[in-house]
N, C-alpha and C positions, 0 to 999 in steps of 0.2 A: 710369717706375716701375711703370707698370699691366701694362707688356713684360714685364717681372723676375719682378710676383709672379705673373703667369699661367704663366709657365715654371718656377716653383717650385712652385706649387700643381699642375701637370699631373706634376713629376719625382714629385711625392709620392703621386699618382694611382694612376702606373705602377709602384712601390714598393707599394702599400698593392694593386692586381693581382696583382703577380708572389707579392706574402707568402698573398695568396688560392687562388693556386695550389696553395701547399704547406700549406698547411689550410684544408682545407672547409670550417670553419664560417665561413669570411670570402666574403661574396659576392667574384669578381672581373671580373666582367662590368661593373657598372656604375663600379667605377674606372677600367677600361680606357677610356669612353667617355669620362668623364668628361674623364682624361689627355686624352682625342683634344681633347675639344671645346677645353680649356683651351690644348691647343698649336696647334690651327688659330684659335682667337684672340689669339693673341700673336706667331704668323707669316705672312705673305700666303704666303709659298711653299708653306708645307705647307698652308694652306687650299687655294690651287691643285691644288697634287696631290692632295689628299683630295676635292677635288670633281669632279675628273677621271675619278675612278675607277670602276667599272661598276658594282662592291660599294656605293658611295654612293649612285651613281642607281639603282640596283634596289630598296633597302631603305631608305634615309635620307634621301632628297629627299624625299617628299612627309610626312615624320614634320616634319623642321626647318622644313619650310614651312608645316605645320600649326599648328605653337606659334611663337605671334611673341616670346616670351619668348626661347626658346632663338637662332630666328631676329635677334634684337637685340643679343643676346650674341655672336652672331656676327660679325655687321658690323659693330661696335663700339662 
């Protein structure tokens, strides 16, 4: 169930980005993240890939390992 509504709450993420796109007055930066984190916690595979990536290790390892929050939400 926790699968389900993480993959729903990220599809609405990415929705509520892309509508940011097409008017500025919607931030779309932090849904896009938001999407990411919601879907790299509802799937091992795309957390793999997403942690794999050079983009993550340059700018986002040491942000996610900073907040044990976000970090908790991660791992599950």
């Amino acid at each position: 169930m926790k699968k389900i509504a993480l993959i729903i709450a990220s599809i609405i993420c990415f929705i509520l980005g892309f509508i940011g796109l097409l008017i500025p007055v919607i931030p779309q930066i932090p849904f896009f993240v938001l999407g990411v984190l919601c879907l790299s916690a509802a799937s091992t595979r795309f957390k793999r890939f997403l942690v794999g990536t050079s983009l993550y290790q340059k700018h986002l390892k040491e942000h996610i390992d900073k907040h044990e929050k976000v970090a908790a939400f991660l791992n599950g």
